[in-house]
C-alpha positions in Angstrom: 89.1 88.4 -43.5 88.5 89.1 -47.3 89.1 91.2 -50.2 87.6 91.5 -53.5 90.2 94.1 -55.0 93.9 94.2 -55.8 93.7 97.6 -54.6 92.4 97.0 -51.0 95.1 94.0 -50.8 97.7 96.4 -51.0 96.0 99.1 -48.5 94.9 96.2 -45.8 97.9 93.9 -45.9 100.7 96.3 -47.1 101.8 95.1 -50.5 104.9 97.6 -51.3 103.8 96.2 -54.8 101.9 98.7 -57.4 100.5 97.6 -60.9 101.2 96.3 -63.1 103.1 94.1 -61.0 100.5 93.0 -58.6 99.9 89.8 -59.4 97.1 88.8 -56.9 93.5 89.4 -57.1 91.7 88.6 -54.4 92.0 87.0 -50.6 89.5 84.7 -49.9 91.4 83.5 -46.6 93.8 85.0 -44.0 95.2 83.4 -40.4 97.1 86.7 -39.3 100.9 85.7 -39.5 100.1 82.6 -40.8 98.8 81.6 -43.9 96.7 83.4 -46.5 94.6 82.0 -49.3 94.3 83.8 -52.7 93.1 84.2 -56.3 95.0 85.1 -59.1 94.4 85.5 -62.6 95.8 87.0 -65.9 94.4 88.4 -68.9 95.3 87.4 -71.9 95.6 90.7 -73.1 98.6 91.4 -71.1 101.6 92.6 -73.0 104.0 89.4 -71.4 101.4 86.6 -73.4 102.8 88.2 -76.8 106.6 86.8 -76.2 105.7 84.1 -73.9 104.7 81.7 -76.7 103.0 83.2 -79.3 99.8 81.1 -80.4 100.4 79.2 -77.0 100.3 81.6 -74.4 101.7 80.2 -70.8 101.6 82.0 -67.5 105.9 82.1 -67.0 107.3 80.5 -63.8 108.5 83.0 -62.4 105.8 85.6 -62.4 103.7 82.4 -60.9 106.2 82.4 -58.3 106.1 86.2 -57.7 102.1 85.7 -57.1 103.1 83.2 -54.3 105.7 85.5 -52.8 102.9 88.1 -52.8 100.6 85.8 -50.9 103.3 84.6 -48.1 104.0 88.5 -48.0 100.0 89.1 -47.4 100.5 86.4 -44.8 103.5 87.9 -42.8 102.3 91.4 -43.0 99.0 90.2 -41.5 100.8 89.5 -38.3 101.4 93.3 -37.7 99.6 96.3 -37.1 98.9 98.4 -40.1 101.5 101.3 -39.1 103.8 98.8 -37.4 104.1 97.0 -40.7 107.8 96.0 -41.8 108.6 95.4 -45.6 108.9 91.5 -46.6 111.3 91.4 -49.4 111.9 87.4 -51.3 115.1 86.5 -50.2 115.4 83.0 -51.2 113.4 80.3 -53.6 114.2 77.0 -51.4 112.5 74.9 -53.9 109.8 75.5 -56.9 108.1 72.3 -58.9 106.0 73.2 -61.7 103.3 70.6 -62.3 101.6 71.6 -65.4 101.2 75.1 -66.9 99.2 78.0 -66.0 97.4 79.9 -68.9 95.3 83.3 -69.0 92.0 83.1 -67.7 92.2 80.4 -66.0 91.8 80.9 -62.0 94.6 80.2 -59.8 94.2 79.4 -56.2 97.6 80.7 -54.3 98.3 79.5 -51.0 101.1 80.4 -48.4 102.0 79.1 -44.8 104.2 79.7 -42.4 106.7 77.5 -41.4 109.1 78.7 -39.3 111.1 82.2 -38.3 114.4 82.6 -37.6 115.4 86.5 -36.7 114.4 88.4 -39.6 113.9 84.9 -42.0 110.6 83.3 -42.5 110.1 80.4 -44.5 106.8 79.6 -46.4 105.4 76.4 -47.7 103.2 77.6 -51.2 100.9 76.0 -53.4 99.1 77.0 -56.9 96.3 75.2 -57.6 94.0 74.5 -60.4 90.6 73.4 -59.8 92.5 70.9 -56.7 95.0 70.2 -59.3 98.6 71.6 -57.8 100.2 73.7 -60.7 103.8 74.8 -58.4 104.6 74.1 -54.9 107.7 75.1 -52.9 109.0 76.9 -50.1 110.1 80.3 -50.3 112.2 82.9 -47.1 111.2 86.4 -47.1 113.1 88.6 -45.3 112.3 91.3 -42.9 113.9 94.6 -44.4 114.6 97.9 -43.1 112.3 100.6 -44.4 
């Protein structure tokens, strides 16, 4: 299952997220519960690139992690019915390596796989890659919250 648009991420998988802090772009790849595969990118016009080194603008950490939360969120939502749904909040950031740095306009591929639940925890294994190149890798538990 695919999507083009940030916009019908959040209406088919159920991102509480709104802009400007959607930080995924596209699914190109979805196992329902599973995994899901996406695209990010930012623009280098985006107020965050002023402060985050002038003259040498870098994609910060922590919003790349926020893109990967988003994807393992796309994945657990996928698992449920649209009005059956629960809200996937980040609970915990196991691990996070950063390989290299991200900058705008370059295309990030985002990846996110489940693996393993326990109650209302699931943990993800996620990847950023650059043209095969892994940018961050982790694991990261959202958990299941009451709406």
């Amino acid at each position: 299952m695919t999507s083009g648009l940030t916009t019908g991420v959040n209406t088919l998988f159920g991102l509480p997220h709104r802009p400007p802090f959607v930080f995924v772009r596209e699914l190109i790849a979805n196992e329902p519960g599973l995994s899901a595969e996406c695209i990010t990118l930012f623009d280098l016009e985006d107020p965050m690139f002023a402060g985050h080194f002038p003259g040498n603008p870098l994609v910060p950490g922590v919003i790349l992690t926020e893109a990967l939360a988003q994807t393992a969120g796309i994945a657990a939502a996928s698992g449920y019915a649209a009005n059956e749904r629960p809200l996937f909040l980040l609970s915990a950031i196991r691990s996070m390596k950063f390989h290299r740095a991200a900058r705008p306009g370059e295309k990030i591929h985002l990846r996110a796989e489940k693996l393993a639940q326990v109650g209302d925890l699931v943990q993800f294994a996620v990847k950023a890659t650059l043209d095969g190149a892994p940018v961050a890798e982790g694991q990261l538990v959202l958990s299941i919250a009451a709406r």
